[in-house]
C-alpha positions in Angstrom: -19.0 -10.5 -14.5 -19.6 -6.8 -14.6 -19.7 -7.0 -10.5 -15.7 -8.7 -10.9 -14.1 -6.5 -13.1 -15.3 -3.0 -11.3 -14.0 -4.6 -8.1 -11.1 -5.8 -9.7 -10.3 -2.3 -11.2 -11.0 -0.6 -7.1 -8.7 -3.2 -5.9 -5.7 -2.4 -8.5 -6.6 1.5 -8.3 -6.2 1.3 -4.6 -3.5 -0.8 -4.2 -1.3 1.7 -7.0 -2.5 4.9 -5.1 -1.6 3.4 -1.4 2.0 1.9 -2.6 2.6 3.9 -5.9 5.6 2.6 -7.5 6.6 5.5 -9.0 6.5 7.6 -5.8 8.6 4.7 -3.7 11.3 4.5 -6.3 13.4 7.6 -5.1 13.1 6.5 -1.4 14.5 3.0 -2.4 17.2 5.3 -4.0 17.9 6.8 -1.3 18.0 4.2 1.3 20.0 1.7 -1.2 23.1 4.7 -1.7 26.4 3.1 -2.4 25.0 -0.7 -2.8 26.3 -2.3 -5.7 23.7 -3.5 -8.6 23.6 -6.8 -7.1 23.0 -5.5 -3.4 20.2 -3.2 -4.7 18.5 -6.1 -6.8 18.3 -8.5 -3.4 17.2 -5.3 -1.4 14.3 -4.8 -3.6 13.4 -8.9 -3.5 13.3 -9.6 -0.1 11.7 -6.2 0.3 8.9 -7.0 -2.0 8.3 -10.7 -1.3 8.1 -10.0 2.8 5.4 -7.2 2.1 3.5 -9.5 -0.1 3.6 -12.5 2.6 2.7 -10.0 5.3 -0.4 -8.3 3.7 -1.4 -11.5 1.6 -1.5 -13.0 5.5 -3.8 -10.5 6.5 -5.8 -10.8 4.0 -6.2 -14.6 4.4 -6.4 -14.3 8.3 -8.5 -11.2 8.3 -11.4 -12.6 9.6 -10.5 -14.5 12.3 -8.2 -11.1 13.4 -11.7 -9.5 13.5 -12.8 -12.6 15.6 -9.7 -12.7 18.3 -9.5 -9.2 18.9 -13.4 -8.4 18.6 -13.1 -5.9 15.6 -16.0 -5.1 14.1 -16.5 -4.1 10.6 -18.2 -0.4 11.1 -15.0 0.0 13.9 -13.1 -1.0 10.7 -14.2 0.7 8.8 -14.7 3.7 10.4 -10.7 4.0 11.1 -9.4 2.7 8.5 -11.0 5.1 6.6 -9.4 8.0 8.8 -6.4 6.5 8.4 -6.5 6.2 4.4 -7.6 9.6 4.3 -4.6 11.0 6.9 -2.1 9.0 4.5 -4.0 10.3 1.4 -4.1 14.2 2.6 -0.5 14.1 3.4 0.2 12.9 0.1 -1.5 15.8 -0.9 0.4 18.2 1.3 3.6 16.7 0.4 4.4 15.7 4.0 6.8 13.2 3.9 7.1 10.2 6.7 10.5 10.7 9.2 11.1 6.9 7.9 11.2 8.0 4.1 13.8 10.9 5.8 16.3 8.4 7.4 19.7 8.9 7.3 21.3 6.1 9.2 23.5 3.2 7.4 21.8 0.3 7.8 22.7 -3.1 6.8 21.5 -5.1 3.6 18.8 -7.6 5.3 17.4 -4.9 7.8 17.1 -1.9 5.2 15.1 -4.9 2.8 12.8 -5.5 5.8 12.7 -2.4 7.8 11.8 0.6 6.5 11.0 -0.8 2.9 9.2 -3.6 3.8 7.5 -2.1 6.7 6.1 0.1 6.5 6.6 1.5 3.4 5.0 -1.2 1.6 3.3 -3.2 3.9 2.5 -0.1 6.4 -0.8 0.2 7.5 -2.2 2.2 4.8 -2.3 -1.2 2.7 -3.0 -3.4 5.5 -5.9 -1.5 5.8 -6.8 -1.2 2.3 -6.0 -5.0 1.5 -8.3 -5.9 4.9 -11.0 -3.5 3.6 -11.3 -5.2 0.4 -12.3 -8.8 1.8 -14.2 -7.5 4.9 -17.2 -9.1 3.0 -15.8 -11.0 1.0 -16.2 -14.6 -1.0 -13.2 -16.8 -2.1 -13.1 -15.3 -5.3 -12.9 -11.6 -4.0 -10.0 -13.0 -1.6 -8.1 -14.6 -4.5 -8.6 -11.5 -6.7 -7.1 -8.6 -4.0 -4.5 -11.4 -3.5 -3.9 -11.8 -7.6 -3.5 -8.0 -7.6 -1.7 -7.3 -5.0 0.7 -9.7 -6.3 0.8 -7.7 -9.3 1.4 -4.4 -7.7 4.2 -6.3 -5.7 5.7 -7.4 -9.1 5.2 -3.8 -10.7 7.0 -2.4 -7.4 9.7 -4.6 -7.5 10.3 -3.3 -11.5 10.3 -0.1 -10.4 12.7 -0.8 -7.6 15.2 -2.6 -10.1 15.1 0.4 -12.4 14.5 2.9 -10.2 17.7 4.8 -12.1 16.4 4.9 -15.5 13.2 6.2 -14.2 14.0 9.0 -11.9 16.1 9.8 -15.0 13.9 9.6 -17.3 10.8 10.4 -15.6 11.6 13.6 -13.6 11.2 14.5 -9.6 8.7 17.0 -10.7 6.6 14.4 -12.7 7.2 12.2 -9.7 6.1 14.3 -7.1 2.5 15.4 -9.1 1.8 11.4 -9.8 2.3 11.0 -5.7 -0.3 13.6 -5.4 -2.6 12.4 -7.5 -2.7 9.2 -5.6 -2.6 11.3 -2.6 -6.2 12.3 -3.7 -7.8 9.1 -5.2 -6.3 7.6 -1.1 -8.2 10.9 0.4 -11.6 9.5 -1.5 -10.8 6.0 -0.9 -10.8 6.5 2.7 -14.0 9.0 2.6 -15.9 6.1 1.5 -14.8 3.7 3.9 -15.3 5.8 6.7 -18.8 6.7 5.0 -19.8 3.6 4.7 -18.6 2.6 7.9 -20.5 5.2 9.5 -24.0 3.9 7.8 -22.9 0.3 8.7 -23.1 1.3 12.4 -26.0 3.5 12.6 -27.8 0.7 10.3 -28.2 3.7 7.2 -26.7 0.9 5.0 -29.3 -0.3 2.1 
């Protein structure tokens, strides 16, 4: 039980600091300008719902992805963890992505799927993350990162629906130190991975 509810906590932890709600809520503001409340509220659906069927697919199919493409789980490991840590130190820089920066009108459908439903929520960074989590996986580990995910997805979508209130109430400054925490708990995520990847394929693992 113990071995469920620490894995279950490093799922939800690293899912929150890879998407972070709070951080994504002023980009949906920003991409969503002049939509009326009804516009915004399917935005944020359809935004949320494809990113869950995307990574929840991955997450499913992740093992016979590994098979096609002959992937192997050090490989994986080993760059998704320099990935995780690249998304997690520019976090910590404050570097944003040119897709949080765009300026172009888009319309309703495209803005939902592209750039909010990829790749700011289903980008790599969380691909990765969701794939590392089931890389040795049973059923129940699979229908746990799948459980919380859906949660996160759910909390995202919240956040995106009162994304208003909260910048308001919340702050950019407040905003911008939560993003950098999570910048830092992605840098140590992806450390590990890439650690452990690197004792998977020198056979260091115990």
């Amino acid at each position: 039980m113990n071995e469920y509810l620490t894995f279950s906590l490093t799922v939800f932890t690293g899912f929150f600091a890879v998407m972070n709600p709070l951080a994504n809520t002023p980009i949906f503001l920003g991409l969503v300008e002049g939509e009326d409340e009804k516009a915004k509220r399917r935005i944020a659906k359809t935004s949320t719902v494809t990113a869950f069927i995307i990574v929840a697919t991955f997450v499913v199919m992740g093992k016979y992805i590994f098979q096609i493409f002959g992937i192997t789980i050090p490989a994986f490991k080993i760059t998704g963890g320099i990935l995780i840590f690249y998304i997690g130190f520019e976090m910590l820089m404050s570097q944003k992505s040119k897709v949080h920066n765009a300026e172009s009108k888009e319309e309703e459908g495209s803005i939902a799927i592209s750039p909010l439903a990829i790749p700011i929520l289903a980008g790599p960074g969380t691909i990765v993350t969701a794939m590392n989590f089931v890389t040795k996986a049973n059923f129940l580990h699979i229908a746990i990162v799948i459980i919380l995910f859906a949660l996160i997805i759910y909390l995202t979508y919240l956040a995106f629906t009162l994304s208003e209130v909260i910048v308001k109430k919340v702050g950019q400054n407040l905003i911008a130190v939560i993003g950098k925490i999570m910048g830092l708990i992605l840098a140590i995520i992806g450390s590990g991975m890439l650690i452990e990847g690197i004792k998977l394929g020198f056979g260091l693992a115990t």
